[in-house]
N, C-alpha and C positions, 0 to 999 in steps of 0.2 A: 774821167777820173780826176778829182781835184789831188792836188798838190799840199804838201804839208811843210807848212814854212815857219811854225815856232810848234812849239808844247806850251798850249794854255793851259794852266792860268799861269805858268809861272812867267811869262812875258809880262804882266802885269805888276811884279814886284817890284817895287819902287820904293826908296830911304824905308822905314818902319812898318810900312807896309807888307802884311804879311796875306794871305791867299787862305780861304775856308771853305772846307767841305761843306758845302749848305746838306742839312741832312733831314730839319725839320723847319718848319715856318709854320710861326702862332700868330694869331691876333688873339690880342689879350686886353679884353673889357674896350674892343673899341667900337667908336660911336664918331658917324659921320653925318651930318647934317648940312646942305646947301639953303643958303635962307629963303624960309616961304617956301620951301617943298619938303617934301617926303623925306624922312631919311635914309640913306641909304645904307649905312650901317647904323644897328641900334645896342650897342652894349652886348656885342659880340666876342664870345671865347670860341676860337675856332682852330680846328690842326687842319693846315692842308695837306691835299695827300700829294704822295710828290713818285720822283720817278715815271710819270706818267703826264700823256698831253690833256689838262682840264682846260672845258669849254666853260664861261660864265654866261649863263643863260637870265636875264632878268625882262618883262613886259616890258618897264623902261630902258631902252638901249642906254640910253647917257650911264644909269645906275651901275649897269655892267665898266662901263670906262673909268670911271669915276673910279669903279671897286681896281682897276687894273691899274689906278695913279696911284691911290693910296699903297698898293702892295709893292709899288714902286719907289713909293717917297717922293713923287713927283708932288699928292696931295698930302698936308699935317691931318689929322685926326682931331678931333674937339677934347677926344679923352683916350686913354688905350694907345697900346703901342704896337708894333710890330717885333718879331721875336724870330734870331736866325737862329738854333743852335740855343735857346735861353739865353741870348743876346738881344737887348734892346740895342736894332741897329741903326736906327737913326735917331737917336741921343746924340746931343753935343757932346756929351762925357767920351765918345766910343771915337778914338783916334789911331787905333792899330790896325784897324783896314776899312777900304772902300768900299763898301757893299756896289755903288754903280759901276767898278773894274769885273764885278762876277755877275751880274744880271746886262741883257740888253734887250732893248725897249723900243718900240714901234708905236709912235701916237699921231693919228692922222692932222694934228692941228702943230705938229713938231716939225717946223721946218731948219734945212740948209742956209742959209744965205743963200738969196738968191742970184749972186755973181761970182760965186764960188765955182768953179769946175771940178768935173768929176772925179776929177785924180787929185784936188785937193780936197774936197769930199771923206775919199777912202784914205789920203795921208792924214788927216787931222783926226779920222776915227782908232787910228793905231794901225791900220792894213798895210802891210810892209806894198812897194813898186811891183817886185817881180808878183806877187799876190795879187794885187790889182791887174796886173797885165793878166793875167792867169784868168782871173775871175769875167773879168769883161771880154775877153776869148769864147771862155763857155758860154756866157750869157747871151752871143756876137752881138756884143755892144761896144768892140774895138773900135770904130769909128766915132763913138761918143765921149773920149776919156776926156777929152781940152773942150768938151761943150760946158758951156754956162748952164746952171740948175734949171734957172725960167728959159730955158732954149729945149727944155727937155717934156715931151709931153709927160701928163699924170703916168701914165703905166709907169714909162721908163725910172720916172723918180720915185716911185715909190718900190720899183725895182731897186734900184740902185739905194735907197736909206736900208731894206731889207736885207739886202747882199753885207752892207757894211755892217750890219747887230751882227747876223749869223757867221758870218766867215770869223768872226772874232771867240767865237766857240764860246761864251761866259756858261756859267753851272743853269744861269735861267735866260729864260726868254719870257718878257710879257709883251704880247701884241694886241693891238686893236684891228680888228677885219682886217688880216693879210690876205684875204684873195681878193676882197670888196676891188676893181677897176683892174684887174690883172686879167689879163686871157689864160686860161687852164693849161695852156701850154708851159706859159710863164711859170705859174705857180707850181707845178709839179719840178721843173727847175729847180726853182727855190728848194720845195720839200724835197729833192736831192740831198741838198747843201746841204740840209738840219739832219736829215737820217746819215753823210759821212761824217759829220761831226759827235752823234750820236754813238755811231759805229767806233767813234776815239776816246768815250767815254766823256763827253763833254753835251753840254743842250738838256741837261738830264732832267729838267723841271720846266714846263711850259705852259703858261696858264693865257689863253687869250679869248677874244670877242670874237663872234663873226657870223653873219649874216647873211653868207654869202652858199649856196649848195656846192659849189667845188670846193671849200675847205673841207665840208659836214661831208662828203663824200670818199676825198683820199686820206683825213686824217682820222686816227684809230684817238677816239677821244671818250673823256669821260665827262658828266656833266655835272655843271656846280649850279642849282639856285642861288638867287638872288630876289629876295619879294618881301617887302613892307619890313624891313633892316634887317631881315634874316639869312643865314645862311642854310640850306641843306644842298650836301652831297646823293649823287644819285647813282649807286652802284648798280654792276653791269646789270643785276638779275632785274634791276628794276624796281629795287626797293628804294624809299630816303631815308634817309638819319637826318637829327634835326642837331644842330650843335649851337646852336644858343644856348646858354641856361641864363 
């Protein structure tokens, strides 16, 4: 049983900083093009559906990552913007809250420092001591808290960047392949973590990648196309809707 050592989000409130019910996420007329290839987004009007874990399924895996930066802010858009709530949230004009204090983000080319240890790791992500002691207990990765990052094999670190988004409870999560080099033990761990955070009303929107058959197998997901800059949703029955216009 994990432990419950603040109430997110309001841990995050900081000077003018104010905390939002994410309740809807648009793209509105956006259009992503990487040069000399395909675009990956083409002048797309889209609502994601939310409350729920969406898979993004594209032929080109990059496209799908790509599509999981841009919904981050990690990538600018050529044109179109992202939309929380009818908020363009990453406008320079928008200074009354964080959007990256309420989403956390998994990108496998996003690393640590690698001479940082693990406990400074989980202190610089926000994860209170006794939380951390807590967390790397469940995990028994208590022997690992004073290792150095590059002292840590791939599982373990990318355990451990995983551990630090999710224990943080934000309203979203966007992942890139979180089972991709995890043993199915590991990962069911994790998706622990996500379903007691879920259980506190927090994790509520989760849009990720993943390639990997133990995600496609313990998570209850729905699937998003991605193909020649279009978007369609692909509800349970089986049908798609196309939300380009």
């Amino acid at each position: 049983m994990f432990k419950v050592f603040y109430n997110s989000p309001d841990m995050y409130q900081m000077g003018t900083f104010k905390s939002l019910q994410i309740e809807a996420v648009q793209l509105q007329n956006v259009s992503f093009i990487l040069d000399g290839l395909d675009p990956v987004l083409n002048h797309v009007d889209f609502e994601l559906p939310m409350d729920q874990n969406v898979l993004i399924q594209s032929a080109n895996p990059n496209h799908g990552v790509q599509f999981l930066k841009i919904l981050a802010g990690y990538q600018k858009p050529q044109s179109g913007c992202i939309k929380w709530n009818e908020k363009d949230i990453f406008s320079d004009d928008v200074t009354d809250f964080v959007p990256h204090q309420m989403m956390g983000c998994y990108f496998e080319n996003v690393r640590p420092h690698a001479q940082k240890t693990v406990t400074q790791i989980f202190s610089e992500a926000g994860i209170l001591p006794e939380q951390t002691r807590e967390l790397l207990e469940q995990f028994d990765m208590s022997l690992m808290s004073e290792k150095k990052f590059s002292q840590l094999t791939y599982e373990v670190q990318k355990a451990i960047q995983l551990m630090t988004v999710i224990s943080r409870e934000p309203q979203m999560l966007i992942l890139e392949d979180p089972a991709m080099g995890l043993s199915e033990f590991l990962f069911l761990e994790l998706l622990d973590l996500i379903h007691y955070g879920q259980r506190r009303g927090n994790l509520r929107h989760i849009y990720l990648t993943s390639h990997h058959p133990t995600a496609l197998r313990h998570m209850d997901t729905s699937i998003m196309h991605l193909e020649d800059g279009l978007l369609f949703f692909e509800e349970k029955s089986d049908t798609k809707k196309l939300f380009n216009f």
